[in-house]
Backbone bond lengths (Angstrom), bond angles and torsions (degrees), N, CA, C in turn:
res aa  C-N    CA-C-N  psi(-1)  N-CA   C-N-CA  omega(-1)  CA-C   N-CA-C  phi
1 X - - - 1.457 - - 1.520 109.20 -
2 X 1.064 122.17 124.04 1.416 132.71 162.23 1.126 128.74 -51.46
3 X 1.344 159.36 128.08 1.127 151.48 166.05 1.392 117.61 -103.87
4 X 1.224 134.00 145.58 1.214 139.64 -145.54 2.370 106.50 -132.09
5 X 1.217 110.40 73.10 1.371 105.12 -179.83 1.210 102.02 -89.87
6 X 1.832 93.76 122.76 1.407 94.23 142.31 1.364 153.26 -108.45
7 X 1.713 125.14 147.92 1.236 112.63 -179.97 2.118 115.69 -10.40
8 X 1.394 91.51 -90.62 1.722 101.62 174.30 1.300 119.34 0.03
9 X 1.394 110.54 -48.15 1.340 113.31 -152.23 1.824 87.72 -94.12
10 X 0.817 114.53 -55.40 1.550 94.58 -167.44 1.217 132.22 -60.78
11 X 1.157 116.69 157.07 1.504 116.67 172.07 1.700 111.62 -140.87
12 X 1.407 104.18 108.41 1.642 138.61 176.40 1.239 108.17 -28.57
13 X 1.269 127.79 -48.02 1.561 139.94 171.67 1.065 117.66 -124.47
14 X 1.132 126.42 116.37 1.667 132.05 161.92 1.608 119.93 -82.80
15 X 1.111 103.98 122.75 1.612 106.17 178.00 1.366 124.16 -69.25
16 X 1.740 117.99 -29.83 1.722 120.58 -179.83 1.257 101.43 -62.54
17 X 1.622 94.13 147.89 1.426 117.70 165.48 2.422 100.10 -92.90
18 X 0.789 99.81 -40.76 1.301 99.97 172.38 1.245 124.64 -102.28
19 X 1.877 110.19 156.36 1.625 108.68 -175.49 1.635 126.89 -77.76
20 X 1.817 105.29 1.03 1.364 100.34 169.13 1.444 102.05 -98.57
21 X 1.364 135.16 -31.92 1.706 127.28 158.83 1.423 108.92 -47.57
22 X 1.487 128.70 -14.86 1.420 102.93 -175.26 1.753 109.68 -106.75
23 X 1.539 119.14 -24.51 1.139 128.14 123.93 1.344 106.46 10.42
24 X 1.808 84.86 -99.23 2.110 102.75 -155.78 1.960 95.26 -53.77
25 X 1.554 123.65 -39.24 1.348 125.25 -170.61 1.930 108.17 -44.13
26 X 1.363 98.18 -57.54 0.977 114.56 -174.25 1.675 128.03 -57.01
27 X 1.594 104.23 -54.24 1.182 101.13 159.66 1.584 113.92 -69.06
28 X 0.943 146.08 -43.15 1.581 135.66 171.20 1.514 124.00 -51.33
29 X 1.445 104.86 -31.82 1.334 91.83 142.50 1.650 146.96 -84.81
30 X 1.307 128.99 -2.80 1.319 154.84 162.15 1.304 90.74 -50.71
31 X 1.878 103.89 -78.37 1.300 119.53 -162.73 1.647 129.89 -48.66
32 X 1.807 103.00 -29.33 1.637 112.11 163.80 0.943 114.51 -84.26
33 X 1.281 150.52 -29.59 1.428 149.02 137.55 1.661 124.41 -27.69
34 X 1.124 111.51 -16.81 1.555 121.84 -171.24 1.429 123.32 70.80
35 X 1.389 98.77 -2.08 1.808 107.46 -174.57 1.883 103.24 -70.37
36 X 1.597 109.46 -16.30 1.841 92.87 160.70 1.340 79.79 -138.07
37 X 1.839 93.00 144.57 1.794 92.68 156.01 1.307 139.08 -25.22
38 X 0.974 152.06 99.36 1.700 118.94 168.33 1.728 140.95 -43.28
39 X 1.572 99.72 -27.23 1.662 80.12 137.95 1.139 167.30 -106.34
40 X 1.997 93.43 31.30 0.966 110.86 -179.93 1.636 106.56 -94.76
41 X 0.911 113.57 -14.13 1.808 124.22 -168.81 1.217 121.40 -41.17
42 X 1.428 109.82 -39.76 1.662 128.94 177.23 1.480 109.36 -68.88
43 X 1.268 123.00 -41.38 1.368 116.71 -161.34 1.849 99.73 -84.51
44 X 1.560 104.74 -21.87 1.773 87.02 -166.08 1.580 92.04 -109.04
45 X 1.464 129.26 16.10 1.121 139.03 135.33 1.368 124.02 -38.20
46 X 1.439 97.97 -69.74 1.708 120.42 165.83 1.315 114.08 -40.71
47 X 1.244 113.84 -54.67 1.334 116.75 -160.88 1.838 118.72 -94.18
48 X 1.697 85.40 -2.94 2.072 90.20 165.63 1.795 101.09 -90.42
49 X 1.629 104.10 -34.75 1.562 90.37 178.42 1.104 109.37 -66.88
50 X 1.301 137.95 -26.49 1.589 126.28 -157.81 1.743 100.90 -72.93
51 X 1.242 104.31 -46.30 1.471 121.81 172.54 1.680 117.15 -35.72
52 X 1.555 87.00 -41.93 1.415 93.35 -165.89 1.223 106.52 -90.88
53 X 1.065 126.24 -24.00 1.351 129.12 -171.32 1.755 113.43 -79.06
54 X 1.256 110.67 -14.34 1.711 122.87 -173.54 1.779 81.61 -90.09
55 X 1.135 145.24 -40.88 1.305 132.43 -170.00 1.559 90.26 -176.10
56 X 1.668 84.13 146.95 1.704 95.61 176.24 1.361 114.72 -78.19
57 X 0.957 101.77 142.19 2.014 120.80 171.95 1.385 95.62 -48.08
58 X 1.521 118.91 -68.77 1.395 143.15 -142.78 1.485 107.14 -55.05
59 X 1.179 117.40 71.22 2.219 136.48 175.50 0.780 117.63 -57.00
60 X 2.145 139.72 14.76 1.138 129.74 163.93 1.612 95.15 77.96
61 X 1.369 97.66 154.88 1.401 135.11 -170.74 1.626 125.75 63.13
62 X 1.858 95.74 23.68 1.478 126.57 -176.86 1.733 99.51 67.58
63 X 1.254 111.97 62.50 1.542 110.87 148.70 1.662 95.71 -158.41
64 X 2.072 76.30 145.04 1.570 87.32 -165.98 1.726 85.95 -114.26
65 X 1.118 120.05 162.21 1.680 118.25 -168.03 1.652 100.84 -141.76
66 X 1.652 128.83 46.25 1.267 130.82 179.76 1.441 120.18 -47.75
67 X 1.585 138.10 147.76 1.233 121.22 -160.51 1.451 103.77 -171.72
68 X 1.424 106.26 159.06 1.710 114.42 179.20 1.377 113.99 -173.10
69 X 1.695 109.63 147.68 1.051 106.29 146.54 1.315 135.91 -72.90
70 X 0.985 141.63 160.57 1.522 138.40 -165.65 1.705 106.47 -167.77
71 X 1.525 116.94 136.43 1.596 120.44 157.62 1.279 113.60 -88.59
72 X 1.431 130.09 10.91 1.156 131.50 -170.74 1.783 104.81 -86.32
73 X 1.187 110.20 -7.41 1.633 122.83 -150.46 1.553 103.96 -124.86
74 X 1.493 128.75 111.61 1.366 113.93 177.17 1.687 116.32 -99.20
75 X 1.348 112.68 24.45 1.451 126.89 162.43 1.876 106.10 -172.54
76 X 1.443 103.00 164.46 1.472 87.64 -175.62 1.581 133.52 -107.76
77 X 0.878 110.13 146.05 1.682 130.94 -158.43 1.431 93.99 -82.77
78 X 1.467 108.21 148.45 1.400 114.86 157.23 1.839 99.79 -138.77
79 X 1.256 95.37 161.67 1.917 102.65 -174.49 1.308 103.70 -130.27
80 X 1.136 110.19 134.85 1.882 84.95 166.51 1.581 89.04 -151.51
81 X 1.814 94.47 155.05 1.421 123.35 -176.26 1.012 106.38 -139.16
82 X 1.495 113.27 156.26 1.342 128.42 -170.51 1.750 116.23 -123.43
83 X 1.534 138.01 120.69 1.449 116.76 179.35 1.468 109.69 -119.52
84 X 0.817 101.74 117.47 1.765 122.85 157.87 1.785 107.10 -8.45
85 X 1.657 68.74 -81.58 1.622 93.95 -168.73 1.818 123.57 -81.60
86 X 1.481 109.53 7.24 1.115 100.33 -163.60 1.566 139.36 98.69
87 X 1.215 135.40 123.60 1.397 123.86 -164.32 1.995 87.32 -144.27
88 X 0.885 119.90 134.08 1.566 143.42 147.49 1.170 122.32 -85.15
89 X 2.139 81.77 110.88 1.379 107.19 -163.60 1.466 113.37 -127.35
90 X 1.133 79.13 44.16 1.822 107.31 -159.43 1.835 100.54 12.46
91 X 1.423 116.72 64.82 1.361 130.27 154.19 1.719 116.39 -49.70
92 X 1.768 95.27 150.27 1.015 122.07 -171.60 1.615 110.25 -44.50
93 X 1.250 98.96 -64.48 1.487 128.76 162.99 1.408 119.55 -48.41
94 X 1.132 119.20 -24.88 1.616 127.44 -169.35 1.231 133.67 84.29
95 X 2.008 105.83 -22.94 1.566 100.46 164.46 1.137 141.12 -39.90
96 X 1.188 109.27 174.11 1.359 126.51 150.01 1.897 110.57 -54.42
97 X 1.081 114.36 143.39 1.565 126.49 177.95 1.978 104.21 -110.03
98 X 1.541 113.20 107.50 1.446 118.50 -171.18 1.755 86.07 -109.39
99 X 1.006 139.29 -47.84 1.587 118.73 173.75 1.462 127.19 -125.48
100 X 1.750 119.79 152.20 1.286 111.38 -138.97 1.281 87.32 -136.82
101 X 1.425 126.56 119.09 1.583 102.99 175.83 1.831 92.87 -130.96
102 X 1.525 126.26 116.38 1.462 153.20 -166.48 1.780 83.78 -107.08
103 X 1.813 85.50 146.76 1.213 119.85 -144.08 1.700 91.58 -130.79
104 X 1.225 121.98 147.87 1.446 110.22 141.63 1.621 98.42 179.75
105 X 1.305 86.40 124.42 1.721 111.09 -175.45 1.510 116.19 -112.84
106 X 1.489 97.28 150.39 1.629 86.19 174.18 1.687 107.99 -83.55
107 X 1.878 80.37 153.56 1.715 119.66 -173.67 1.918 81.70 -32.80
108 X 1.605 109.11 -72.67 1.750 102.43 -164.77 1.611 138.03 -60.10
109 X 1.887 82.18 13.26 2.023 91.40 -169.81 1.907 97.92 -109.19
110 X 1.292 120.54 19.34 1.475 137.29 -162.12 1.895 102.13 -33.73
111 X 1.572 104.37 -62.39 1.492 116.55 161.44 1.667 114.68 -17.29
112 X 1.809 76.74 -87.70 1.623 93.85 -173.90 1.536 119.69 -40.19
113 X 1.246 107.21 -40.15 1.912 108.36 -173.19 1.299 123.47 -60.32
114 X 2.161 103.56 -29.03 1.329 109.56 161.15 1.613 138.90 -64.07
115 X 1.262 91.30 -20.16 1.530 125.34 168.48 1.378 117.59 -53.36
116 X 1.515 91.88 -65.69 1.450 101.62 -171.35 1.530 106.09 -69.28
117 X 1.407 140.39 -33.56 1.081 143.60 172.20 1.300 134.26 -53.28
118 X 1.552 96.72 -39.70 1.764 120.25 158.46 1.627 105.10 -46.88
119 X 1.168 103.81 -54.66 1.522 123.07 -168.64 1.463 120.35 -65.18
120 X 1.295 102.83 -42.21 1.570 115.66 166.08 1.368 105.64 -43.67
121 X 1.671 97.58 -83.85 1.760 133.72 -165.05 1.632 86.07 -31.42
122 X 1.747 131.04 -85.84 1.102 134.86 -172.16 1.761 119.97 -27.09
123 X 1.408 118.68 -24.73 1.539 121.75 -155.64 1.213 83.24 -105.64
124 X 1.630 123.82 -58.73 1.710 110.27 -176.17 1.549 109.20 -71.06
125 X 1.252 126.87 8.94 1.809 113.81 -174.83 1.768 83.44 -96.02
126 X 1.183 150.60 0.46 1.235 141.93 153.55 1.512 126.72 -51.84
127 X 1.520 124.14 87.83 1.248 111.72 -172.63 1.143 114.49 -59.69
128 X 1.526 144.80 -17.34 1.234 137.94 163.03 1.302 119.57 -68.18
129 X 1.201 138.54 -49.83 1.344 149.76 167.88 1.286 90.37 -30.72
130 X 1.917 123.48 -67.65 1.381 122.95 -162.91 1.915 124.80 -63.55
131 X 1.311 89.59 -17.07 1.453 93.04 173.56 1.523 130.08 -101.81
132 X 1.754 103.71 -11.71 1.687 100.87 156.73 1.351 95.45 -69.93
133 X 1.270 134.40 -61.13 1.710 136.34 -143.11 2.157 67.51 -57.18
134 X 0.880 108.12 -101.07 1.731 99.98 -154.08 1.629 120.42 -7.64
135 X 1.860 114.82 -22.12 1.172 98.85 -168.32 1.503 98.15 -118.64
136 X 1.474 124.02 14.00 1.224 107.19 -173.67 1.837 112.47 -76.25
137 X 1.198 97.10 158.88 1.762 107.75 -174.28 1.626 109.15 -63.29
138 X 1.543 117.34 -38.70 1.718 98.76 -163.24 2.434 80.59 -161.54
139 X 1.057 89.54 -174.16 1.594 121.07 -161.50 1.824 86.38 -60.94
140 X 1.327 109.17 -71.37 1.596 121.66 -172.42 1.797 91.54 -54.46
141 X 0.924 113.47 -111.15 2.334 84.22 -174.74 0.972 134.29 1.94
142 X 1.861 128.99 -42.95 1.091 126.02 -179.50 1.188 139.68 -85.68
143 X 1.576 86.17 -4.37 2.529 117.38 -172.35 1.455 59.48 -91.05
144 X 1.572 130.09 -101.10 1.333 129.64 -167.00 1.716 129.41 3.70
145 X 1.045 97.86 -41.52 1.493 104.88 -160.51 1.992 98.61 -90.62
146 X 1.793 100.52 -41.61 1.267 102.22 -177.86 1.591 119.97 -76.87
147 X 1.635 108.93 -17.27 1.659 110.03 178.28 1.774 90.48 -86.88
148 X 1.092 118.38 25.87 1.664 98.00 -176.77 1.606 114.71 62.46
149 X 0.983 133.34 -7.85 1.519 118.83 172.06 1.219 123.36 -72.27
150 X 1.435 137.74 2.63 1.466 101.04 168.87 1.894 77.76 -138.54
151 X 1.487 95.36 153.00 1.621 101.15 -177.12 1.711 107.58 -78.22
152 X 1.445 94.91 155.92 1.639 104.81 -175.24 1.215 112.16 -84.27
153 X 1.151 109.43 120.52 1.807 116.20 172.75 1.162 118.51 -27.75
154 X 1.235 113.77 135.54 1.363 113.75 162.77 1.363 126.43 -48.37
155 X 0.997 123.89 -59.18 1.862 134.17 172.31 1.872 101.75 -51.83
156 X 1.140 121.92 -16.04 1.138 97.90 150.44 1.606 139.96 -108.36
157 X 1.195 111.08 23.02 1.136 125.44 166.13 1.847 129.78 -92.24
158 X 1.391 85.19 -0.17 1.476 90.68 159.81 1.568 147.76 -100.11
């Protein structure tokens, strides 16, 4: 399955120190973008913490993969952020969480969301993939790097 990032959605630096601040970051940025209603923001808010709260997203090797079904959504969204410094995501592993890519599908795409998650998990378990995204310059490089369009540096393949 392909996954489809867009510029929009990302954001190059994330400011939370925690994985429910990066959560609320994430959807608030969706939500000023218009890519979710804003009054829908609260409810699929709710429903990434609830998610998260039955077991952490956060799969070790600093990616946290938060997610939900939601009716708030008439196809599904992905967000992704990137931290510098680290975000606690109370991971499997215990790290620190440096990239975050949030999910939210509709309630009737249940299949598909597992799909897409497979699909995620597989693209960020690339330690090369993970070390351009650490060095790219801005948001548009980093959709870039994750749709496969621009090749990964050499210097990060080591």
């Amino acid at each position: 399955m392909k996954i489809n990032f867009r510029t929009e959605h990302v954001i190059s630096e994330l400011k939370s120190v925690g994985g429910f601040d990066a959560i609320d970051e994430l959807a608030e940025h969706l939500a000023a973008g218009g890519i979710i209603l804003p009054a829908n923001k609260s409810e699929i808010v709710i429903a990434l913490k609830q998610r998260e709260r039955s077991m952490s997203t956060g799969i070790g090797l600093g990616i946290a993969l938060p997610h939900a079904l939601s009716d708030m959504v008439e196809e599904a969204v992905i967000a992704f952020g990137r931290s510098k410094t680290g975000i606690d995501f109370d991971a499997l592993d215990r790290r620190p969480v440096y990239f975050v890519a949030m999910m939210i599908v509709p309630r009737s795409e249940r299949a598909k969301s597992l799909e897409m998650l497979a699909a995620i998990s597989r693209l960020l378990h690339k330690k090369e993939l993970r070390s351009a995204l650490e060095m790219a310059a801005d948001a548009s490089i980093m959709a870039d790097i994750l749709n496969g369009r621009t090749a990964i540096p050499a210097v990060a393949r080591h």
